[in-house]
C-alpha positions in Angstrom: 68.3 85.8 125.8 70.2 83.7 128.2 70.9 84.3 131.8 69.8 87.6 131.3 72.6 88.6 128.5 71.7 89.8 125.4 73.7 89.9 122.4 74.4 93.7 121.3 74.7 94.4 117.6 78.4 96.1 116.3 78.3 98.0 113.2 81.4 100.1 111.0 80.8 103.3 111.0 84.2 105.3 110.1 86.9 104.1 107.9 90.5 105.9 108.1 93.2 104.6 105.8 97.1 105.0 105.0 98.2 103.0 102.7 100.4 102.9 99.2 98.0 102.9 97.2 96.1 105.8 98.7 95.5 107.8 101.9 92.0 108.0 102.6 89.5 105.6 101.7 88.8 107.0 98.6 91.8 107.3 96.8 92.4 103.8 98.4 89.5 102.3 96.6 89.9 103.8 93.4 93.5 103.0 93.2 92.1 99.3 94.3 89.3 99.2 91.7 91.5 100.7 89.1 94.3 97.8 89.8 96.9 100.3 90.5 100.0 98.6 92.7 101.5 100.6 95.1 104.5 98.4 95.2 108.0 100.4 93.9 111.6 99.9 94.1 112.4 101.3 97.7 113.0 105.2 98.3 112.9 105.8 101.9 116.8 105.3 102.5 120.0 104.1 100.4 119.3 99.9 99.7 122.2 99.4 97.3 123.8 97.3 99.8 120.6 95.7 101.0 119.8 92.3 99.7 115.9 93.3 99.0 115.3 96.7 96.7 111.3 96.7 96.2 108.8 97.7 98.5 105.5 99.3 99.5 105.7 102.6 100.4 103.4 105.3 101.7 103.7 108.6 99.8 102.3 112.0 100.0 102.1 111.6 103.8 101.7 114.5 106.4 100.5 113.8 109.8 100.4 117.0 110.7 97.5 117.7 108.3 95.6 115.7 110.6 96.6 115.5 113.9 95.7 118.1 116.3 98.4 117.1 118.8 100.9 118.0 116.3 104.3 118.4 119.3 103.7 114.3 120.0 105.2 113.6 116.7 108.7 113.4 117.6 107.9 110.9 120.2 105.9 108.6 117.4 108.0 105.9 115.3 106.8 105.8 111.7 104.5 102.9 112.6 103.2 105.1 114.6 102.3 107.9 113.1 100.6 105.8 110.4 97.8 104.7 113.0 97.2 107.6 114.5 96.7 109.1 111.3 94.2 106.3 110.3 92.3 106.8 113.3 92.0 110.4 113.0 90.7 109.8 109.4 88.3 107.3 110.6 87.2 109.6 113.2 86.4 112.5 111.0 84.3 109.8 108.4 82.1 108.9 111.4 80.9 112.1 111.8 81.5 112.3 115.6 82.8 115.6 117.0 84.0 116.5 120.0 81.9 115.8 123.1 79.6 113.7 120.9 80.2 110.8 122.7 81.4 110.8 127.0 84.7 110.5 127.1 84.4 107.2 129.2 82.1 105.9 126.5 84.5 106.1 123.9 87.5 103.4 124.1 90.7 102.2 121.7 91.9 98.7 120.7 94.6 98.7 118.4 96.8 96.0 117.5 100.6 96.6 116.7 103.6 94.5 114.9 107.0 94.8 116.2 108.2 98.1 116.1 111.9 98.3 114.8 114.8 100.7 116.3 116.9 102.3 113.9 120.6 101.5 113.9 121.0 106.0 114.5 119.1 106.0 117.7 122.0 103.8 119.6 124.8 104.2 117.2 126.9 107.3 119.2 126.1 105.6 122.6 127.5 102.8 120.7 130.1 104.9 119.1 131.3 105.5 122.9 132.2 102.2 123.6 135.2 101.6 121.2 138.2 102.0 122.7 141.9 102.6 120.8 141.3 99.0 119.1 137.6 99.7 118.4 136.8 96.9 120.1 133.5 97.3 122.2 133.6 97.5 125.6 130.9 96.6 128.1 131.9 98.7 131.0 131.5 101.6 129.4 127.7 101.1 128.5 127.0 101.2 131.8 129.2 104.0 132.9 128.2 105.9 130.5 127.3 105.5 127.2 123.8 104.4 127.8 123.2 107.8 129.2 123.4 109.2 125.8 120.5 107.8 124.3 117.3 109.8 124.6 115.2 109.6 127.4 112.1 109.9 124.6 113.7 106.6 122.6 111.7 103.8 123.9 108.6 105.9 123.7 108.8 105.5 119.8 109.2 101.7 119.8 107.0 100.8 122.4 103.5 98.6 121.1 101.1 100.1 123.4 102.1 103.8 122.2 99.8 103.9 119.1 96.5 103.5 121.3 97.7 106.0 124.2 98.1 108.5 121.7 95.1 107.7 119.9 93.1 107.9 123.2 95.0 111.8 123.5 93.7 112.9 120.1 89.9 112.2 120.3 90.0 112.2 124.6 88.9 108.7 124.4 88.5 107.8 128.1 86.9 104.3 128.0 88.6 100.8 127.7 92.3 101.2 126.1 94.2 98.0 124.8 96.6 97.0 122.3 97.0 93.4 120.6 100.4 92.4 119.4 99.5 89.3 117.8 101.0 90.2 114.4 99.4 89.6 111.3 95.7 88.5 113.2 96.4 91.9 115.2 93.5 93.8 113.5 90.6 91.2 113.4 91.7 90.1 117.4 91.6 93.7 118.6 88.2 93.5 116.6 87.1 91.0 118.8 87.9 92.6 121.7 86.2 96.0 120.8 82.8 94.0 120.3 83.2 92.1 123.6 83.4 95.8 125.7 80.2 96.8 123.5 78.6 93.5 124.4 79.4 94.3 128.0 78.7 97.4 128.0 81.9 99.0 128.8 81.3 101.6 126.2 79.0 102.8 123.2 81.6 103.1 120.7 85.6 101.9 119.6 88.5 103.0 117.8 89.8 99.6 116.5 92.5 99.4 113.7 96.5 98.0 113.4 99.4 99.5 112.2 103.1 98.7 111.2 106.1 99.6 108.9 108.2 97.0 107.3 110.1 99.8 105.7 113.3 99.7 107.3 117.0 98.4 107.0 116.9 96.1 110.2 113.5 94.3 108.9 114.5 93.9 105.5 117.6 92.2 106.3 115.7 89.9 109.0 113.1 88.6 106.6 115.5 87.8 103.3 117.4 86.0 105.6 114.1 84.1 106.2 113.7 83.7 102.5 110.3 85.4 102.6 110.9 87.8 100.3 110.2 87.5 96.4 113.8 87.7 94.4 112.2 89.2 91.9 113.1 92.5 90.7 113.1 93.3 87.5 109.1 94.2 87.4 108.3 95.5 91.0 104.3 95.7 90.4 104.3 92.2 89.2 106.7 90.9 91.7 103.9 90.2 94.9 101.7 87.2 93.0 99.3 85.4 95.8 98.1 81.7 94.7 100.0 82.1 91.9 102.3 79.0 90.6 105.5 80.9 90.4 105.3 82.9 93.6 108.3 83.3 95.2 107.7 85.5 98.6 106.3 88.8 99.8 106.8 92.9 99.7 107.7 94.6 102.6 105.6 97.4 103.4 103.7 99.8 105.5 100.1 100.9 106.6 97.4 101.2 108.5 93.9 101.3 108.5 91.3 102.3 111.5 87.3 101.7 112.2 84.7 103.0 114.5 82.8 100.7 116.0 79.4 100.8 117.5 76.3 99.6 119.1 73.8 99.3 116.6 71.1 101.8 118.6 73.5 103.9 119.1 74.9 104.6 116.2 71.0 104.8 114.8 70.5 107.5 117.2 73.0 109.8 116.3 72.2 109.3 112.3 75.7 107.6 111.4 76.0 106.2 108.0 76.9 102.6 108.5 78.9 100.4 106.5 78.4 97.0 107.8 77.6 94.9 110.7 80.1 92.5 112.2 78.2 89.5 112.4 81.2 87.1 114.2 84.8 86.9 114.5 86.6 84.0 115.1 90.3 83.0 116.3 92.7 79.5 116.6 96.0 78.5 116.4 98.3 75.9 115.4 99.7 75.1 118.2 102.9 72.7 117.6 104.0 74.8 114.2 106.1 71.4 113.0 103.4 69.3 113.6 100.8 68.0 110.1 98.2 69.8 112.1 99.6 73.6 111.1 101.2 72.2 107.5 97.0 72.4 107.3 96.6 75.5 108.7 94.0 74.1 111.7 94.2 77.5 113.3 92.6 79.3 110.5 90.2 76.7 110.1 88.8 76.5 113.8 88.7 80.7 113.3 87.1 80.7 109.4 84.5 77.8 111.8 84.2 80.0 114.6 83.4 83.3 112.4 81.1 81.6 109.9 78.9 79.8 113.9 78.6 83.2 115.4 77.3 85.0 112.7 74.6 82.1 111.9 75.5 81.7 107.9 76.4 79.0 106.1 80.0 79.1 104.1 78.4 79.2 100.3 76.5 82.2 101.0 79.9 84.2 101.2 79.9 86.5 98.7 83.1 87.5 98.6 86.8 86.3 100.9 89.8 88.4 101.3 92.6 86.1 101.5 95.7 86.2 103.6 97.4 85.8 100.6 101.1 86.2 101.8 102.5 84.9 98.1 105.2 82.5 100.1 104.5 79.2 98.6 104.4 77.3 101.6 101.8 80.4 103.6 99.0 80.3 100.5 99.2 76.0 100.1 98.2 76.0 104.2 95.6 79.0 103.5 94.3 77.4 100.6 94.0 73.7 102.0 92.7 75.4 105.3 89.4 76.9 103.0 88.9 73.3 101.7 89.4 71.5 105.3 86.7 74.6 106.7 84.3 74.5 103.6 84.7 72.0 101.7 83.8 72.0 98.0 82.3 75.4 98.4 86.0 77.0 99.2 86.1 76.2 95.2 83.4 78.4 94.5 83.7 81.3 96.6 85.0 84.2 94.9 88.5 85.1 96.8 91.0 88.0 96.7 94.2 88.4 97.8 95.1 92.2 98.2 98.9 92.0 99.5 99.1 91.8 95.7 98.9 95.5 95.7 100.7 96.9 98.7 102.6 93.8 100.2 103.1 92.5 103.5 103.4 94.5 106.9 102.7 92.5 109.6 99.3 94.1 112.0 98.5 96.9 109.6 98.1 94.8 106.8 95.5 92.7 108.2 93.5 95.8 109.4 93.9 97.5 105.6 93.0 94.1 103.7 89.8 94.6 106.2 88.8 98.1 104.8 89.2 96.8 100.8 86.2 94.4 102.1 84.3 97.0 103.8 84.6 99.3 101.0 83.8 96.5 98.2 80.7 95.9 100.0 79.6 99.6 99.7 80.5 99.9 96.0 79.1 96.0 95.0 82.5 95.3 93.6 85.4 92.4 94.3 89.0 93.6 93.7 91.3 91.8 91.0 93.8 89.9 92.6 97.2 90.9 90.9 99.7 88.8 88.9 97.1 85.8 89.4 98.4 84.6 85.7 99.2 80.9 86.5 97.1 79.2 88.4 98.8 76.7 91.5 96.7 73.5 91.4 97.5 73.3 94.6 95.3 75.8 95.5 92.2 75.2 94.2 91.0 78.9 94.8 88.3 81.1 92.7 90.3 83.4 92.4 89.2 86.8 91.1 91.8 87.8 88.8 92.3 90.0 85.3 89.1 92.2 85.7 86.9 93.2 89.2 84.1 91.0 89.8 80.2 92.2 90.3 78.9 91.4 93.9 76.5 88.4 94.2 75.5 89.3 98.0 76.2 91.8 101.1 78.1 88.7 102.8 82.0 89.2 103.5 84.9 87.4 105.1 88.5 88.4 105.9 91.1 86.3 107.4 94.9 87.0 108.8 97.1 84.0 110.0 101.2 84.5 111.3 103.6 82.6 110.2 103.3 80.9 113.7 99.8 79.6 113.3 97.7 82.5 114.9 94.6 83.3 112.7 91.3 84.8 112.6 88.6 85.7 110.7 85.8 87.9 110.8 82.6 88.1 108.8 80.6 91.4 107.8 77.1 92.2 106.0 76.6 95.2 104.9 73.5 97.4 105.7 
C-alpha cells in the first residue's frame, strides 16, 4: 500500500481467436501442437503479377456466424471483421452474458496496424479524371470525381473502427481506446486495459489487435522493403525464425482477443481463469540508426520493465514467445536484446517463435502469438518452432524446435518489437 493505492490483480478470462491455422482457440491450438502451418501460396485475389505469391490466410471464415450486428459488415474492412470476430469469440469463452456486467463497467482497448484501401474503392473516381489523353487531371477531383467515392469508405479504413464496433456488439459502455503502435499494438493496449482496472475505471476489458497483410498494395510495399522471404518453392518451410538461412517474413492476417478482469471480480462470478498478468513492460529505440537499436535497447528496457513489475527473476521463465520476424537483421537484435536483458540465462530459456506458422501481420500478430502462450500454459506444452533446422550462432537461442516441449513452470513471457524500435513484453502465470 502506498499513498493509499493498492495494486489490483488482472487475470485472462476469455480467449477469441482468428487465425490460419484455426478459428477458435481450439482448433488454433491443436493445429499449433500438431505443427500444422497455415502458410499457402496466396488465394484471396490473382498474384501472378505480384512479386510475392505465399501467404497466411484465414479460411473457413464467416462473421456472420458470430456477430449479432450482422448489417455493420459492409462498413468493416477485412481487418476488421477479423477483430470483431475475435472479440465476440472471447466474449462467449468468458462466460459473460448480456447484462452480466454494467455497461459502464465493461470497456475495449484494441490495438490496430495500418488498414490498407483497395485500389477498387477510388479507381472510377479516379477513372473520372482522365481526359482524351488519359492524363489525370486535378481539377476534376475536386469538381467532381471525389463525390463518387462512398460516403461509408473511410469508415472501413479507419483504426479506431474495430473498438467502436466492438463496444456496439457486447454494449460495452466503459473506457474505449485503440493503440496503433503496430506490431507492440496488443501487449500496449494490454497495458492500458490493466491501468483502467487499477484505477478503477471498470471491472472488466475487451483487449486484443487485429490486421490483414493480405492485400495487393501491402504486398508490393513490403518486397520493395525486402522483408519478404524469396522463397517459394516450399511455402510451409518458407517462414524460418533464428534460423541461419532465413531470408524474411509471410504476409498474413489475424486476430486474437482477451477479457480481462479484476481478480475479485472475476472470482465472484465463477470465471475459469487462464492466467494472471503479472507486469507489462514497454521501450523504444529511439534514434533507429544509432548502435543503441542495432541492440534492440527498446525491447530490453520492456523484457526489464515486465520481468520488475511482476517480481520474478528472468531464469524462472518457463517458457518465451519470440518476436521472431525471420528477417536476419529483426531476430540478431531480438536475440542479442535476450542476452543484453538476461544474460547467460537468455541461453537457457526455452523460446518459440510462432510467426513460423502463420507469418507476420503487423498488431494482430502480436495479440495471436499472445494466446499460443496463454493456451500453452493451460495444456503444460511449448510449441515447436518451425523450420528451426540450422541453428544462427548469432543467436544463441534455446530454441524449441523438431518436437513440443513439456512445461517446467506456470511462468510466461511474450514480446512484440516494430521495425522502428517500439517493443514490449508482458509476463503471465497461470492459475
Amino acid at each position: 500500500m502506498m499513498g493509499g493505492y493498492h495494486k489490483k490483480r488482472t487475470v485472462i478470462t476469455g480467449i477469441g481467436v482468428v487465425t490460419p491455422i484455426g478459428v477458435g482457440k481450439n482448433a488454433f491450438w491443436k493445429n499449433l501442437s500438431s505443427g500444422v502451418s497455415g502458410i499457402g501460396f496466396l488465394k484471396a485475389f490473382p498474384c501472378e503479377h505480384l512479386p510475392f505469391k505465399l501467404a497466411a490466410e484465414v479460411s473457413d471464415f464467416d462473421p456472420t456466424e458470430l456477430l449479432n450486428e450482422k448489417k455493420i459488415l459492409k462498413v468493416m474492412s477485412r481487418d476488421i471483421q477479423l477483430g470483431v470476430t475475435s472479440a465476440s469469440l472471447s466474449m462467449k469463452d468468458s462466460g459473460i452474458l448480456s447484462g452480466m456486467i454494467p455497461e459502464d463497467r465493461l470497456g475495449v482497448v484494441f490495438g490496430t496496424g495500418r488498414i490498407s484501401s483497395a485500389p477498387q474503392d477510388v479507381s472510377k473516381a479516379v477513372e473520372e479524371c482522365a481526359d482524351s489523353e488519359n492524363d489525370f487531371q486535378y481539377t476534376r477531383w475536386g469538381e467532381d470525381s471525389m463525390g463518387k467515392i462512398t460516403p461509408l469508405w473511410m469508415l472501413r479504413r479507419m483504426p479506431n473502427m474495430p473498438a467502436a464496433h466492438i463496444s456496439i456488439e457486447h454494449n460495452a459502455r466503459g473506457p474505449n481506446n485503440t493503440i496503433t503502435s503496430r506490431d507492440s499494438s496488443a501487449l500496449l493496449a494490454l497495458s492500458e486495459a490493466i491501468n483502467v482496472i487499477e484505477r478503477g475505471s471498470a471491472d472488466c476489458m475487451i483487449v486484443g489487435a487485429c490486421s490483414s497483410n493480405i492485400h495487393p498494395m501491402d504486398i508490393a510495399r513490403l518486397s520493395l522493403s525486402k522483408g519478404l522471404t524469396k522463397r517459394e518453392d516450399d511455402p510451409t518451410r518458407a517462414c524460418r525464425p533464428f534460423d541461419i538461412e532465413r531470408d524474411g517474413t509471410i504476409v498474413g492476417e489475424g486476430a486474437a482477443t482477451f477479457i480481462v478482469e479484476e481478480y475479485e471480480h472475476a472470482v465472484r462470478r465463477g470465471a475459469d481463469i487462464y492466467c494472471e498478468i503479472l507486469g507489462v513492460g514497454s521501450g523504444c529505440d529511439g534514434d533507429i540508426y544509432s548502435e543503441e537499436s542495432k541492440q534492440g535497447t527498446g525491447l530490453v528496457r520492456a523484457m526489464e520493465a515486465a520481468i520488475r513489475k511482476s517480481h520474478i527473476r528472468p531464469d524462472e521463465l518457463g517458457h518465451i514467445n519470440a518476436h521472431g520476424k525471420s528477417t536476419q537483421k529483426d531476430d540478431l537484435i531480438e536475440a542479442q536484446a535476450y542476452e543484453r536483458a538476461f544474460g547467460d540465462v537468455a541461453h537457457k530459456i526455452p523460446l518459440t517463435a510462432l510467426k513460423s506458422y502463420f507469418g507476420h501481420f503487423d498488431a494482430g500478430s502480436g495479440a495471436v502469438e499472445l494466446a499460443g502462450s496463454i493456451l500453452a500454459l493451460r495444456n503444460s506444452e511449448i510449441p515447436r518452432t518451425l523450420n528451426y533446422e540450422n541453428p544462427d550462432p548469432k543467436c544463441r537461442l534455446n530454441v524449441v524446435h523438431e518436437q513440443s516441449k513439456q512445461l517446467s513452470n506456470s511462468l510466461a513471457m511474450s514480446v512484440s518489437r516494430t521495425s522502428m524500435g517500439q517493443s514490449a513484453a508482458v509476463v503471465i502465470r497461470a492459475i
